[in-house]
TORMARLO-136639 format. One line per 5 residues: number of its first residue (from 1); for each residue x, y, z of C-alpha. Coordinates in Angstrom, 3 decimals, padded with zeros to 6 digits, m for minus. Example, Ala and Ser with C-alpha at 12.3 -4.5 7.8 and 13.67 -1.06 7.14 Angstrom:
1> 012.300 m004.500 007.800; 013.670 m001.060 007.140
END
This chain:
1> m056.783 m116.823 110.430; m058.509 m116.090 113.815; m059.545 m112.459 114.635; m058.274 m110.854 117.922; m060.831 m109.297 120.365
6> m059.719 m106.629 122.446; m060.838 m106.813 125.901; m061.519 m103.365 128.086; m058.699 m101.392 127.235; m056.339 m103.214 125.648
11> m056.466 m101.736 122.594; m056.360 m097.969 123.456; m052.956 m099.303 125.186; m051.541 m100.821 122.300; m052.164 m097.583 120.512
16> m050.641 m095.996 123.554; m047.556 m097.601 122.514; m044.606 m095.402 121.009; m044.414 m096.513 117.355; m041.726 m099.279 117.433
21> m043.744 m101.147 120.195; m046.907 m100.958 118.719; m045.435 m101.548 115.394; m044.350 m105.030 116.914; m047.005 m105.555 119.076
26> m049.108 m105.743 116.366; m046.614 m108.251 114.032; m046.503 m110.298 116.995; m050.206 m110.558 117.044; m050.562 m111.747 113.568
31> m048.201 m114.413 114.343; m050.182 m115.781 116.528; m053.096 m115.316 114.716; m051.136 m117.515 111.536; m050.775 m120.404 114.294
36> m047.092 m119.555 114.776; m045.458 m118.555 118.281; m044.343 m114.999 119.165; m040.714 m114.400 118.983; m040.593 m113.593 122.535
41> m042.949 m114.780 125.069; m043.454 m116.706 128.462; m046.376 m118.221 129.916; m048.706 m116.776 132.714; m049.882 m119.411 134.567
46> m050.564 m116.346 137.616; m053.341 m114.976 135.076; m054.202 m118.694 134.294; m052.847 m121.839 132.541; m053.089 m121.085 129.206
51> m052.179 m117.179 129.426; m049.344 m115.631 127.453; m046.975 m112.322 127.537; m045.820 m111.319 124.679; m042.708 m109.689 125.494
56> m041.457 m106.435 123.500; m038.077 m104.812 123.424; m037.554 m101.749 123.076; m036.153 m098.780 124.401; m038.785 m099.379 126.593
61> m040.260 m102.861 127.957; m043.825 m103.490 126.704; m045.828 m106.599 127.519; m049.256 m107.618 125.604; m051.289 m110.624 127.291
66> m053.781 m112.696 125.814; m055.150 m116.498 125.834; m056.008 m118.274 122.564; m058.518 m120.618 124.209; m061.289 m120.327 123.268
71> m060.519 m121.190 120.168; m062.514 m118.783 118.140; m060.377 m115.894 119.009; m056.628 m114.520 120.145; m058.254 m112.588 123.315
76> m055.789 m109.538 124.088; m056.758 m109.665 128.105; m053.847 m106.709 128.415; m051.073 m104.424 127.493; m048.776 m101.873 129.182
81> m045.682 m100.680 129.917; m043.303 m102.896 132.225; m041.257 m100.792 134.486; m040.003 m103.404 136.941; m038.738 m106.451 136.586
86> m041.375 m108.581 137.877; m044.705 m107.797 136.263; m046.970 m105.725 138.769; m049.859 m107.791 140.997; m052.099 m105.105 139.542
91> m051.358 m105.983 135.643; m051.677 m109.787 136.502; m055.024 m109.036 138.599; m056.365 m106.818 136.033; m055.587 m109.565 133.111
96> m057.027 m111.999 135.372; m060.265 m109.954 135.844; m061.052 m109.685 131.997; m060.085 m113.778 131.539; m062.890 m114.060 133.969
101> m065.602 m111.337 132.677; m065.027 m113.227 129.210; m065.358 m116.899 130.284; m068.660 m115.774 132.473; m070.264 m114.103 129.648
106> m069.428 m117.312 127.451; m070.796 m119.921 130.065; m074.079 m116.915 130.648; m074.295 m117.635 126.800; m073.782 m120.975 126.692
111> m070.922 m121.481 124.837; m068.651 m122.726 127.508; m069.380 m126.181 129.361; m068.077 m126.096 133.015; m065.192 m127.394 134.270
116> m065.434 m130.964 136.639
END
């Protein structure tokens, strides 16, 4: 079973979550981490191809990103609160941010070949 890094604060805002939404959050996770898809989810391809939202429904909308490439980890990239309908620029630039910081430090390390 993979582990699941937490990237800045993702995992403070899990916690954040009221109980119910964390309480899935965290099931979803460990779904993925068993190689099996969330129950409800939709690609990002405006983080980057290969980005995923879980979606969570409760009496409030809660979204958790993450990319499971590479493969050595599920990396949560981001979770909040949706309040609109369309996810925020701001969530999406912020997830996009920490998919960057992560695959920097892994090509700094070299564990990451570069893209042709």
């Amino acid at each position: 079973m993979r582990q699941v890094a937490w990237l800045g604060s993702s995992r403070k805002d899990v916690a954040a979550f009221p109980d119910d939404a964390r309480r899935r959050a965290g099931y979803e996770l460990y779904l993925v981490q068993t190689g099996v898809e969330p129950s409800d989810w939709k690609p990002m391809p405006g983080v980057r191809f290969g980005v995923q939202e879980i979606r969570i429904h409760t009496k409030l909308e809660h979204r958790v990103m993450y990319v499971t490439r590479p493969e050595e980890a599920i990396y949560v990239l981001h979770a909040f609160e949706k309040k609109t309908r369309k996810t925020v620029k701001d969530d999406v630039e912020l997830a996009r941010s920490r998919l960057r910081e992560l695959l920097n430090a892994r090509r700094a390390a070299g564990k990451t070949r570069k893209r042709k």
